[in-house]
DOBAGU-931965 format. One record per residue (C-alpha): x negated, z negated, y negated; residue in one letter. Coordinates in nm, 4 decimals. Example, Ala and Ser with C-alpha at 12.3 -4.5 7.8 and 13.67 -1.06 7.14 Angstrom:
% residues 2
<r xx="-1.2300" zz="-0.7800" yy="0.4500" type="A"/>
<r xx="-1.3670" zz="-0.7140" yy="0.1060" type="S"/>
END
This chain:
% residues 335
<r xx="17.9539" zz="-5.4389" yy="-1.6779" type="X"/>
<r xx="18.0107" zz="-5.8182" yy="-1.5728" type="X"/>
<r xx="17.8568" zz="-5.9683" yy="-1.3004" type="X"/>
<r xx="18.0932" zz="-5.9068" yy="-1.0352" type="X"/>
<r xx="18.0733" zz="-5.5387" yy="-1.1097" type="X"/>
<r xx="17.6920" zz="-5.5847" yy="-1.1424" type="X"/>
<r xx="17.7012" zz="-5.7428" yy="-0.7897" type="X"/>
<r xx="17.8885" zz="-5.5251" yy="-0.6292" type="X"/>
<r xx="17.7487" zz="-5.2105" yy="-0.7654" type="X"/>
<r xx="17.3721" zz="-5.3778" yy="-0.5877" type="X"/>
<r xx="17.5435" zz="-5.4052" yy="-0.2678" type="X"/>
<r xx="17.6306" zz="-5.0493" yy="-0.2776" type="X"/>
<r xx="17.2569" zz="-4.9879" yy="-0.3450" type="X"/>
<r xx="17.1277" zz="-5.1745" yy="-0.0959" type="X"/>
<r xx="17.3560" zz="-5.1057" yy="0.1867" type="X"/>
<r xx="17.2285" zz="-4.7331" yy="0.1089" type="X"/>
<r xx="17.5740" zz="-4.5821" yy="0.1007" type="X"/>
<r xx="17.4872" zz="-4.2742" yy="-0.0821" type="X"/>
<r xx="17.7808" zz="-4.2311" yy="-0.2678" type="X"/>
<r xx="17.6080" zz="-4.0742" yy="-0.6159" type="X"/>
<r xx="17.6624" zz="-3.8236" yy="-0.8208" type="X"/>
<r xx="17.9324" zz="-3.6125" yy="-0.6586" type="X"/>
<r xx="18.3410" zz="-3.6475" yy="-0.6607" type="X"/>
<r xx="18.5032" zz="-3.9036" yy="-0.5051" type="X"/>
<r xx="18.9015" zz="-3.9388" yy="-0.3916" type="X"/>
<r xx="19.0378" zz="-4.2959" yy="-0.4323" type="X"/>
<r xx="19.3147" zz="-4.3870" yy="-0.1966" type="X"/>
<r xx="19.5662" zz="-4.6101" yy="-0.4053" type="X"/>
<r xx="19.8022" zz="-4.7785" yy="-0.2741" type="X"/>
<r xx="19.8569" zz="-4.9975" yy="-0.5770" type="X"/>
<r xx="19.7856" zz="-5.3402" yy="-0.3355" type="X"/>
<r xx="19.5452" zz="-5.5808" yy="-0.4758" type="X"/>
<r xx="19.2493" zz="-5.4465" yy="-0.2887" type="X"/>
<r xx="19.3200" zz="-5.0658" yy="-0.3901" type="X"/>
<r xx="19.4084" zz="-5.1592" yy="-0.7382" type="X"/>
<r xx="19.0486" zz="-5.3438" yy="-0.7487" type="X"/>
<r xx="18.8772" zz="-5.0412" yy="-0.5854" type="X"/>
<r xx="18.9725" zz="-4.8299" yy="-0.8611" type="X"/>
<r xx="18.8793" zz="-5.0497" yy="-1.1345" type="X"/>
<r xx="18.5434" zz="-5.0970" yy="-0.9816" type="X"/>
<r xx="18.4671" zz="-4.7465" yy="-0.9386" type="X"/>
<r xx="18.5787" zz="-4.6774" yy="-1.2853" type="X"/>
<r xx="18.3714" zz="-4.9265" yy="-1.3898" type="X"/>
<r xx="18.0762" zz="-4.8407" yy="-1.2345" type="X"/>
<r xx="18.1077" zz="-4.4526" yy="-1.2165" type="X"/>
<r xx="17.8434" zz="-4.3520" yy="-1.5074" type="X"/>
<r xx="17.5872" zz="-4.5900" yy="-1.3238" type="X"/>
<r xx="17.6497" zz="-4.4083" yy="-0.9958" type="X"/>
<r xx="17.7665" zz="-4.0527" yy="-1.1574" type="X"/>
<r xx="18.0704" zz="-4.0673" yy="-0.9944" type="X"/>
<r xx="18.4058" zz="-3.8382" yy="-1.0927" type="X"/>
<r xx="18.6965" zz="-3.9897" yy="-0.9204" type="X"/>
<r xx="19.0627" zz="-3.8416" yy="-0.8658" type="X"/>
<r xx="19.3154" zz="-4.0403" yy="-0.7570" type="X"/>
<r xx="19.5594" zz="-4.0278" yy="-0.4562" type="X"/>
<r xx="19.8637" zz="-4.2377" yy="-0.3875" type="X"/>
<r xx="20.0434" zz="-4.1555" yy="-0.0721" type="X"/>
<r xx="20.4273" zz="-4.2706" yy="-0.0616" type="X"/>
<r xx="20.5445" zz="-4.3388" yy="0.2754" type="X"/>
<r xx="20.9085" zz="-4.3087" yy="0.1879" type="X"/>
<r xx="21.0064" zz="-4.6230" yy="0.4112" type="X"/>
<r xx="21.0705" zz="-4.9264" yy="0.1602" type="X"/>
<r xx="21.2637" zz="-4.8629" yy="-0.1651" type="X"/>
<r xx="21.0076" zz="-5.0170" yy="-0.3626" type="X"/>
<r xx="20.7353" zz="-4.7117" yy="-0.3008" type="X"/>
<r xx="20.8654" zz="-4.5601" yy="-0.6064" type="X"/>
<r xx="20.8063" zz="-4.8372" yy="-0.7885" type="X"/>
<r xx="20.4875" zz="-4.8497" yy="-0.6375" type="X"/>
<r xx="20.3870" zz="-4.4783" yy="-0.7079" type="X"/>
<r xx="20.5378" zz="-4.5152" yy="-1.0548" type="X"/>
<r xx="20.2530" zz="-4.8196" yy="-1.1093" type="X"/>
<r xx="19.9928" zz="-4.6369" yy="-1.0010" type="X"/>
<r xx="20.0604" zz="-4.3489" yy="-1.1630" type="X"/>
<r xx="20.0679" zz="-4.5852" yy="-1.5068" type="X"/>
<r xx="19.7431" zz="-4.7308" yy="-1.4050" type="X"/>
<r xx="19.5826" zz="-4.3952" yy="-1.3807" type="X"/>
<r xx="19.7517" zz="-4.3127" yy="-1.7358" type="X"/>
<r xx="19.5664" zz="-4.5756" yy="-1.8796" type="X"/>
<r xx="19.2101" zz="-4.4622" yy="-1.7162" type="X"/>
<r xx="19.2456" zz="-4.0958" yy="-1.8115" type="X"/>
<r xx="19.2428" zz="-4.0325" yy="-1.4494" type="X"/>
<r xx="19.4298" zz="-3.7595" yy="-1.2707" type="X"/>
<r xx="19.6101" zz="-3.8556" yy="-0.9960" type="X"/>
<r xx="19.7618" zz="-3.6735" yy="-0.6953" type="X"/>
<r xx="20.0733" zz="-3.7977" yy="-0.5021" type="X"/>
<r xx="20.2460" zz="-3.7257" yy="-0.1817" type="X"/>
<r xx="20.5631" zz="-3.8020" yy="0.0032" type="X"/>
<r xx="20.5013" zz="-3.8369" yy="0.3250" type="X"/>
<r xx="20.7880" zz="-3.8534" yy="0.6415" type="X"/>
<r xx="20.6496" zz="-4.1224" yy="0.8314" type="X"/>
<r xx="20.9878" zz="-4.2194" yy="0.9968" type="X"/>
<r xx="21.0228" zz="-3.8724" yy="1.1124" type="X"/>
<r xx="20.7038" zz="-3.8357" yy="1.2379" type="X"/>
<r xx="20.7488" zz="-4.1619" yy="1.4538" type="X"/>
<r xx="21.0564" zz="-4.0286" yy="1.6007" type="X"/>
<r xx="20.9292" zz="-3.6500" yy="1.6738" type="X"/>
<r xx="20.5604" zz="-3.8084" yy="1.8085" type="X"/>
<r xx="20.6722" zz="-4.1456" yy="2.0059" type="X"/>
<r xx="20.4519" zz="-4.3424" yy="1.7418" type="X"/>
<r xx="20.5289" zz="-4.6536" yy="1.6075" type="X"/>
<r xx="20.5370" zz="-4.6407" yy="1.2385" type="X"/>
<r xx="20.1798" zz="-4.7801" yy="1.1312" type="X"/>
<r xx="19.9909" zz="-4.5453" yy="1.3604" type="X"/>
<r xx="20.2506" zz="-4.2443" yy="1.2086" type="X"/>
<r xx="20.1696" zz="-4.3977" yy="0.8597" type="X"/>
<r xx="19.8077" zz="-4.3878" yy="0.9070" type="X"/>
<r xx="19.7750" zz="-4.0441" yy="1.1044" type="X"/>
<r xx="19.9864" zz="-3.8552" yy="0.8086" type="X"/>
<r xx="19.7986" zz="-4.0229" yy="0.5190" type="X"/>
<r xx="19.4843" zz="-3.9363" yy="0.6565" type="X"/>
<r xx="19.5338" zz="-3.6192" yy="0.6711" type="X"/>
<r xx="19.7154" zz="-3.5665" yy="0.3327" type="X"/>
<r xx="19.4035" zz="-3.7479" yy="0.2231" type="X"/>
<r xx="19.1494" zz="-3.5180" yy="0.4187" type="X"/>
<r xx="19.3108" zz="-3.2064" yy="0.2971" type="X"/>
<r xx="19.3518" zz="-3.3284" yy="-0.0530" type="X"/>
<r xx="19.0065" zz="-3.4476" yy="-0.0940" type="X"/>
<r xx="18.8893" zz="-3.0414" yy="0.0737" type="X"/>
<r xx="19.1492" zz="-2.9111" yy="-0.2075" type="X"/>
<r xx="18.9895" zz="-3.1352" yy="-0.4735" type="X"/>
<r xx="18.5993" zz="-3.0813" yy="-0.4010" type="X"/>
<r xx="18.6116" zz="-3.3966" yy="-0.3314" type="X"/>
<r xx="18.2434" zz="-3.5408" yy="-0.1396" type="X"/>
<r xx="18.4328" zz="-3.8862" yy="-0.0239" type="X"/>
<r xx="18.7444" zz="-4.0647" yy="0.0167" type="X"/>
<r xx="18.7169" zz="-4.4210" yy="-0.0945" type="X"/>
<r xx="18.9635" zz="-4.6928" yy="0.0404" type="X"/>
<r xx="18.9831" zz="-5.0824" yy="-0.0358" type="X"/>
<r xx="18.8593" zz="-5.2172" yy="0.2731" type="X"/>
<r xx="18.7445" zz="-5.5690" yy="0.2081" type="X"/>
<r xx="18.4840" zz="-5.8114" yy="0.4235" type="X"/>
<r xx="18.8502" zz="-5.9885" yy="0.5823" type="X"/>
<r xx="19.0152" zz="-5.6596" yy="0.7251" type="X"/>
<r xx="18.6339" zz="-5.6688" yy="0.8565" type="X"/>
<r xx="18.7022" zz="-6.0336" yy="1.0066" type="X"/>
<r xx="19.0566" zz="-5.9170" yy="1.1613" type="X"/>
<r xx="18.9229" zz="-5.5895" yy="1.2966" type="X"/>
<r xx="18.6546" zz="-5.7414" yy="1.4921" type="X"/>
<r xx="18.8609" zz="-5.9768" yy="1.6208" type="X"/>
<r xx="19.1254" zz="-5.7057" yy="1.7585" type="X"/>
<r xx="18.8557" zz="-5.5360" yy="1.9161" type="X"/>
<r xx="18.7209" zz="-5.8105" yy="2.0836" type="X"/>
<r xx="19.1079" zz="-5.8916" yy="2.2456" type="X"/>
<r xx="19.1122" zz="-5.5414" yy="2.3432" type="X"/>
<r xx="18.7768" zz="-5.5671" yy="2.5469" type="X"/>
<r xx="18.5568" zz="-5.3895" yy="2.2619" type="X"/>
<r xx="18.1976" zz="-5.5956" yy="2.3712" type="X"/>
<r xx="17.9096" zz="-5.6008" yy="2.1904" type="X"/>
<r xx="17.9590" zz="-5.3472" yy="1.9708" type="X"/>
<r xx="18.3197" zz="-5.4845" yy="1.8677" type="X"/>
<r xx="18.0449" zz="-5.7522" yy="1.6874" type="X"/>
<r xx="17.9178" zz="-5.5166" yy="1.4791" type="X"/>
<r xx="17.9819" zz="-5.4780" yy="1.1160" type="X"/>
<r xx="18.2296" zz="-5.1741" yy="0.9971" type="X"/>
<r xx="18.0003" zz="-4.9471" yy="0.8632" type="X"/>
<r xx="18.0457" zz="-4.8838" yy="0.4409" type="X"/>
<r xx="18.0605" zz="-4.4861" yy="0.5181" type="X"/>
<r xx="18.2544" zz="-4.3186" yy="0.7787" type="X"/>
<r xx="18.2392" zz="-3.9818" yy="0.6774" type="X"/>
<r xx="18.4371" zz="-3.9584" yy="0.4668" type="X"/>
<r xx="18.5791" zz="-4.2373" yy="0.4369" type="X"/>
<r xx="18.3799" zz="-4.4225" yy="0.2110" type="X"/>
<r xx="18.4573" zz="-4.8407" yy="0.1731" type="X"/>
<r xx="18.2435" zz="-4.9961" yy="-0.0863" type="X"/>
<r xx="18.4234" zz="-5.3606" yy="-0.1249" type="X"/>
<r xx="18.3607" zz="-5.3850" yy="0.2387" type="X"/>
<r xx="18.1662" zz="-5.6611" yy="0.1456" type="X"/>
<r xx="18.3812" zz="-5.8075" yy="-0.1089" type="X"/>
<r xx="18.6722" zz="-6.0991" yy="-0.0174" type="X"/>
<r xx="19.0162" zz="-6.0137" yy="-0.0831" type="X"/>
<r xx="19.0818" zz="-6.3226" yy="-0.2881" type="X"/>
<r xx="18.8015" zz="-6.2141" yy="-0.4640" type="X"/>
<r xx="18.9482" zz="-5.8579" yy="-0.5593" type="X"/>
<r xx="19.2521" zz="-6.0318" yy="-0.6807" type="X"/>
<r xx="19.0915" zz="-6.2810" yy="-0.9010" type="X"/>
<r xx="18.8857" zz="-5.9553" yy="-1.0749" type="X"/>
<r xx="19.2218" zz="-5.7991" yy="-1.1101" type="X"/>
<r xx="19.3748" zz="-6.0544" yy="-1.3016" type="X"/>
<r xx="19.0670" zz="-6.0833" yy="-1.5618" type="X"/>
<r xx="19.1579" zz="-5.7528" yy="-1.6506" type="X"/>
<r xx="19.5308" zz="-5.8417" yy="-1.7244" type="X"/>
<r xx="19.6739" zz="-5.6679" yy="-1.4570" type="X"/>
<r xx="19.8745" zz="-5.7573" yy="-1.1476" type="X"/>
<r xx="19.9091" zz="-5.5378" yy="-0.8496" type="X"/>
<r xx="20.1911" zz="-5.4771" yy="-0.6198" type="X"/>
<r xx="20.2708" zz="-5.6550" yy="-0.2885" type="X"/>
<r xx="20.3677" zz="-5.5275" yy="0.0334" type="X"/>
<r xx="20.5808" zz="-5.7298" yy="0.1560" type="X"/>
<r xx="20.5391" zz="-5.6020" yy="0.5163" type="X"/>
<r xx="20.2112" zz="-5.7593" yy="0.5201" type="X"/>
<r xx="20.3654" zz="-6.0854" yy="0.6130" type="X"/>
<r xx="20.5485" zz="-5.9617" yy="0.8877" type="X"/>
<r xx="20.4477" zz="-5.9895" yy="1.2642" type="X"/>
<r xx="20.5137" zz="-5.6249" yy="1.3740" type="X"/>
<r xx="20.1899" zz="-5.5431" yy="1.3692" type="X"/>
<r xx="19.8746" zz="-5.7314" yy="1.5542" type="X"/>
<r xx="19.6786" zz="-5.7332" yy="1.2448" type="X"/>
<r xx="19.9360" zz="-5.9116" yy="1.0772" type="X"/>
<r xx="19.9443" zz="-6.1806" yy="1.3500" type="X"/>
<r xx="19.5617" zz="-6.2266" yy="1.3103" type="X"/>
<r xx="19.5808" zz="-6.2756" yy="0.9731" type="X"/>
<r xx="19.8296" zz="-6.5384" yy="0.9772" type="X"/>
<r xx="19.6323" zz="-6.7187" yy="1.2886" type="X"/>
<r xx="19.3578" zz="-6.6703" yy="1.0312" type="X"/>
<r xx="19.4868" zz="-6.8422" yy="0.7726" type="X"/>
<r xx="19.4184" zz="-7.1897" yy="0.9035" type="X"/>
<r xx="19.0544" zz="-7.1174" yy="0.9904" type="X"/>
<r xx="18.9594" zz="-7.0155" yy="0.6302" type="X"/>
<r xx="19.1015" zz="-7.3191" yy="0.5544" type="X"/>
<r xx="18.9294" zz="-7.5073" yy="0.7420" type="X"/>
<r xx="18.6216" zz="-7.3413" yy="0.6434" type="X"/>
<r xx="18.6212" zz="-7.1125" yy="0.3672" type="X"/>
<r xx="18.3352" zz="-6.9341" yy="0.4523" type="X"/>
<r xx="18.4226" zz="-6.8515" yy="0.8072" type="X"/>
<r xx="18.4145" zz="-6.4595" yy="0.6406" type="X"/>
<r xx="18.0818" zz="-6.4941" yy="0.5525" type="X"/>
<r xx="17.9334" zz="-6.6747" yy="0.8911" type="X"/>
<r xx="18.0797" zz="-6.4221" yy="1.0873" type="X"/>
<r xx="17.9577" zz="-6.1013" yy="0.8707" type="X"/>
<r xx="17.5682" zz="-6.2786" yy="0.8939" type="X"/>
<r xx="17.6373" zz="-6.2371" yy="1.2815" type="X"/>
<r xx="17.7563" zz="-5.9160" yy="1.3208" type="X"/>
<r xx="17.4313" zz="-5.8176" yy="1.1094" type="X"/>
<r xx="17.2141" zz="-5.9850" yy="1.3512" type="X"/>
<r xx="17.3890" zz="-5.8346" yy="1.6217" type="X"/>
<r xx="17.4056" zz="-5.5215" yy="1.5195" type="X"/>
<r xx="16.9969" zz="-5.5893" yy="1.5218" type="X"/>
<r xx="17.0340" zz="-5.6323" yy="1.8608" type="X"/>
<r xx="17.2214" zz="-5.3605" yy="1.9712" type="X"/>
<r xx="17.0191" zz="-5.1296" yy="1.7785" type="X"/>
<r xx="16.7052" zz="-5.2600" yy="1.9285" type="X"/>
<r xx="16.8661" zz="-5.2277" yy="2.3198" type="X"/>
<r xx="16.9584" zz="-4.8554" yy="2.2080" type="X"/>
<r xx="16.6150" zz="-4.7795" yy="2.1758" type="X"/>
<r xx="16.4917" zz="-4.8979" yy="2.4241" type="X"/>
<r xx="16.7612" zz="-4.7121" yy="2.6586" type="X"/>
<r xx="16.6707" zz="-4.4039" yy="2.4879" type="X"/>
<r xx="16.3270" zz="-4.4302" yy="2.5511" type="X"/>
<r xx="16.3877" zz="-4.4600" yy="2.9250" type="X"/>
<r xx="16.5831" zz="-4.1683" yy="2.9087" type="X"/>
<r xx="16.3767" zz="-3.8683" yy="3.1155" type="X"/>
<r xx="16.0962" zz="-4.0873" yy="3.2814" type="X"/>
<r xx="16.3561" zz="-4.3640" yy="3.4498" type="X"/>
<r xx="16.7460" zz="-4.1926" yy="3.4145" type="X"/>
<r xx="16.8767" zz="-3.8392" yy="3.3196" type="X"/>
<r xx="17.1950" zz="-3.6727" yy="3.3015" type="X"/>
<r xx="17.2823" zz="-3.3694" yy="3.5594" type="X"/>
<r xx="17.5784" zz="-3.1311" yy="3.4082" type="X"/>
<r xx="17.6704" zz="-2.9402" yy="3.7204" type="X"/>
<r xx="17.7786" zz="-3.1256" yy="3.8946" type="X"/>
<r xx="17.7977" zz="-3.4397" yy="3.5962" type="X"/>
<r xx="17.5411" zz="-3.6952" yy="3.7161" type="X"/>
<r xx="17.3722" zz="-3.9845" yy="3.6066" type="X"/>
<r xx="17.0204" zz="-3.9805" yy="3.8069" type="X"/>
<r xx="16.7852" zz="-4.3058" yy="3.8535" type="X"/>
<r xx="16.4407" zz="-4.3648" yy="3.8819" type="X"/>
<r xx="16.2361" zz="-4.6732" yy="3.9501" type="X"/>
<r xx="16.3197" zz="-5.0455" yy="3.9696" type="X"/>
<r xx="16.5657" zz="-5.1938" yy="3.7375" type="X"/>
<r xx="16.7215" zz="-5.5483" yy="3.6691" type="X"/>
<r xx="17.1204" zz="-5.5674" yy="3.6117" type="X"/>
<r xx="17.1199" zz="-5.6215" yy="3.2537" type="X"/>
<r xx="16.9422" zz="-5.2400" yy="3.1923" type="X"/>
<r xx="17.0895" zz="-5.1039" yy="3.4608" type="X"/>
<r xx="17.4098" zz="-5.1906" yy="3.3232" type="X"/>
<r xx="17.3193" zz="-5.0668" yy="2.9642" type="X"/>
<r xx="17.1566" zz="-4.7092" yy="3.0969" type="X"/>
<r xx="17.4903" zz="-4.6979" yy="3.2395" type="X"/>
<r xx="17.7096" zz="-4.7551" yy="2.9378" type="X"/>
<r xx="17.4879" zz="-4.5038" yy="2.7396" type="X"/>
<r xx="17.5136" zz="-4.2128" yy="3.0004" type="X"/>
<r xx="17.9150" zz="-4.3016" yy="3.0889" type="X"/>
<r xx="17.9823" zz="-4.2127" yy="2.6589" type="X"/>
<r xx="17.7500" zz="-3.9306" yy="2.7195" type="X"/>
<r xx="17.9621" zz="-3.8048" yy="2.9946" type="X"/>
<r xx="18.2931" zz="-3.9026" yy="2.8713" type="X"/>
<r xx="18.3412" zz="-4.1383" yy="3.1304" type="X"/>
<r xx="18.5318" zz="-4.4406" yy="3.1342" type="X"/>
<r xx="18.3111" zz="-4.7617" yy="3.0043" type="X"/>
<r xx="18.5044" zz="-5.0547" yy="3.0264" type="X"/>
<r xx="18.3074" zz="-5.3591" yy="3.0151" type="X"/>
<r xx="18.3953" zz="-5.5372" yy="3.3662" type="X"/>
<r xx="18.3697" zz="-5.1638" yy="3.5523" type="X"/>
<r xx="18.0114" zz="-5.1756" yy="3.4300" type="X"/>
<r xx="17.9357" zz="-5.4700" yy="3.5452" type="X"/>
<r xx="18.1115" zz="-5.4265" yy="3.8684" type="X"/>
<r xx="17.9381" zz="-5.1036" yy="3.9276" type="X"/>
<r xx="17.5869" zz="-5.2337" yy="3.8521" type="X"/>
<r xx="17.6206" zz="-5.5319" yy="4.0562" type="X"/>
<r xx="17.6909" zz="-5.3435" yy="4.3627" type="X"/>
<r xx="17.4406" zz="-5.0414" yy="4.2740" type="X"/>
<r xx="17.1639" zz="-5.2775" yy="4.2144" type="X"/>
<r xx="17.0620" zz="-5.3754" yy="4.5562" type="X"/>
<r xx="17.1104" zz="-4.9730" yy="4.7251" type="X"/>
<r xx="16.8439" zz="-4.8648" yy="4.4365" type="X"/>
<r xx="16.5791" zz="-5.0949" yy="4.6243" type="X"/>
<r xx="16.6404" zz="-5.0542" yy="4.9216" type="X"/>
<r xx="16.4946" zz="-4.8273" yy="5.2159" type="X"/>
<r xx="16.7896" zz="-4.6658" yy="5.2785" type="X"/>
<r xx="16.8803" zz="-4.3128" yy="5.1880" type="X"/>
<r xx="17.2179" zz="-4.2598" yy="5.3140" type="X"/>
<r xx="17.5007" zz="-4.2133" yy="5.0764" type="X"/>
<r xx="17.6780" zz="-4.4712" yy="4.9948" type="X"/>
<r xx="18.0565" zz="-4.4939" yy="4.8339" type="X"/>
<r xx="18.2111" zz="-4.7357" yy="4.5786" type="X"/>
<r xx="18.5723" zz="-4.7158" yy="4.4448" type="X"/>
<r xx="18.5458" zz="-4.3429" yy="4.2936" type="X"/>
<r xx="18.1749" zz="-4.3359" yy="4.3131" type="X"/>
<r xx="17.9130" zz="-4.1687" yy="4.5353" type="X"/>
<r xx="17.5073" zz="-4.2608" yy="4.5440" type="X"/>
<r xx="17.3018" zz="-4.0410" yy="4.7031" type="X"/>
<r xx="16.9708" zz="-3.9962" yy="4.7269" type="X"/>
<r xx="16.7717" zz="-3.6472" yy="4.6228" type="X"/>
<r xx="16.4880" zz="-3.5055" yy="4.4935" type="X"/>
<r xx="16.3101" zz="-3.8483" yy="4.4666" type="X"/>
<r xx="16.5467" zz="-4.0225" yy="4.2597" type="X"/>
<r xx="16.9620" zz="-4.1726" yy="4.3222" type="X"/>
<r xx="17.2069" zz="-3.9755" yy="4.1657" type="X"/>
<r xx="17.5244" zz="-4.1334" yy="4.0942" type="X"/>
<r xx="17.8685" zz="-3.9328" yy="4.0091" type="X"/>
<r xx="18.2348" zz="-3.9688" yy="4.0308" type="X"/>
<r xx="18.4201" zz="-3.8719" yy="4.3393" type="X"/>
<r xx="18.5529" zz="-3.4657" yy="4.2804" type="X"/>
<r xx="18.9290" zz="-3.5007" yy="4.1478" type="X"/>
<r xx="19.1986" zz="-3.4956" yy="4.4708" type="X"/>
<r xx="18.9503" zz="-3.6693" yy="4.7227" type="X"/>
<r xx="19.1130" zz="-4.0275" yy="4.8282" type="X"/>
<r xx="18.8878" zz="-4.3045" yy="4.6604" type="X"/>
<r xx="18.6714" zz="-4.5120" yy="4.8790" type="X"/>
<r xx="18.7077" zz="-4.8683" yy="4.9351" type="X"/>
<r xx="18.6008" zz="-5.0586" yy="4.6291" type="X"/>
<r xx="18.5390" zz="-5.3191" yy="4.8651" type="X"/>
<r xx="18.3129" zz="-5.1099" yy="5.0394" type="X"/>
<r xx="17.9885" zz="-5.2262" yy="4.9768" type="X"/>
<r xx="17.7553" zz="-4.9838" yy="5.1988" type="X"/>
END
């Protein structure tokens, strides 16, 4: 084992994944990161008594993924390693389901992948993600409005998907590949601009530049804030039945006490997932802004907001959605 191996196999330990002694499906693409993934986890599978199958999914759409399936299956050839492939009719599925062809590449490999790993007895599925798809995933979620929890680090294990370079650089990966002799094959629709990812990696090109370990900043700062968040969790939880409840018939969130806007406006993040409700960031902070003063005052009369009610009952303010068909009030209606 060299020292990369040796590294990487302690971040798996102390990250806690609990990937050990049981089966484990790698997804192989054949792409530098995949093609490291499986020579890693060969590598490392006595120390972490590991039995790994192998599964390539062809998406039929460029005519290299023959080639590409043809290299992998080589590669596995060489390990002693079965390996399971699949042609998949991602085209078709975009046409029959309105999808564009990543999201109808993605939905149909995972579930080839799901139901293969079920066939296999396979525990986990293990894919190549690498710390930069980390870098370019936060970043999408924070243009989409994810918040503070778009700061977070991907979690290694998401049953069962199981990512153990996710702390690894991609540069990195390809470097290890090439000690071994081998090359890897390139997609070349990585470097086109269909896809947002792809435009964040190219806007992210510049910025490693600039600072090569702009990866590694940002990871230290999703730890820490994933500190936070878990720490502002608990405390919301522990509120939960002496300060704010949930009603199910009707669905209610119900307040006790004094607050300040920055709780009031976590409490009410926390109950709107319970509840299925929609949590966008500047609703919350809308809707706490204007409930804040009426949960002080004297005043028990209800009072409307947009699609929301406050009334007052049983000695605390219960606060649901307007029933479905009655006109909205006036957001602007502050009384």
């Amino acid at each position: 084992m060299n020292r990369f191996e040796a590294t990487w196999l302690s971040q798996i330990r102390s990250r806690g994944d609990g990937v050990q002694d049981c089966r484990v499906l790698v997804a192989c693409s054949g792409g530098g990161d995949s093609t490291a993934l499986l020579l890693l986890l060969w590598a490392v599978r006595k120390s972490l008594g590991l039995e790994l199958i192998v599964a390539h999914a062809n998406h039929g759409l460029r005519t290299e993924a023959w080639e590409d399936a043809a290299f992998v299956a080589s590669m596995c050839r060489g390990l002693d390693l079965d390996c399971s492939e699949a042609t998949l009719d991602v085209r078709g599925h975009a046409l029959r389901t309105g999808q564009g062809l990543e999201t109808a590449g993605r939905d149909l490999r995972w579930a080839w992948l799901k139901a293969e790993a079920a066939s296999c007895g396979a525990n986990f599925i293990a894919t190549g993600h690498t710390r930069d798809d980390h870098t370019e995933t936060v970043l999408l979620r924070l243009a989409r409005g994810g918040g503070a929890k778009a700061l977070t680090p991907l979690p290694a294990r998401q049953d069962p998907r199981w990512s153990p370079l996710i702390e690894a650089r991609r540069e990195q990966l390809r470097a290890y590949v090439t000690q071994h002799g081998l090359q890897w094959r390139e997609d070349p629709t990585n470097d086109q601009d269909f896809t947002p990812r792809n435009r964040w990696r190219k806007l992210l090109e510049p910025m490693r530049q600039e600072n090569p370990a702009l990866d590694q900043h940002l990871w230290e700062t999703h730890l820490q804030v994933a500190e936070l968040v878990a720490l502002r969790d608990a405390q919301v939880e522990a509120w939960r039945g002496p300060r704010w409840s949930l009603a199910e018939e009707p669905s209610r969130l119900l307040l006790r006490g004094t607050w300040r806007e920055g709780e009031l406006r976590w409490v009410l993040e926390a109950a709107f997932k319970a509840m299925d409700w929609h949590r966008e960031a500047g609703l919350l902070r809308d809707l706490s802004t204007w409930l804040l003063p009426h949960l002080t005052r004297r005043s028990r009369k209800p009072k409307g907001w947009g699609g929301w009610k406050l009334e007052f009952a049983d000695d605390c303010w219960s606060l649901r959605r307007n029933p479905v068909g009655q006109e909205p009030l006036d957001p602007r209606a502050h009384s």
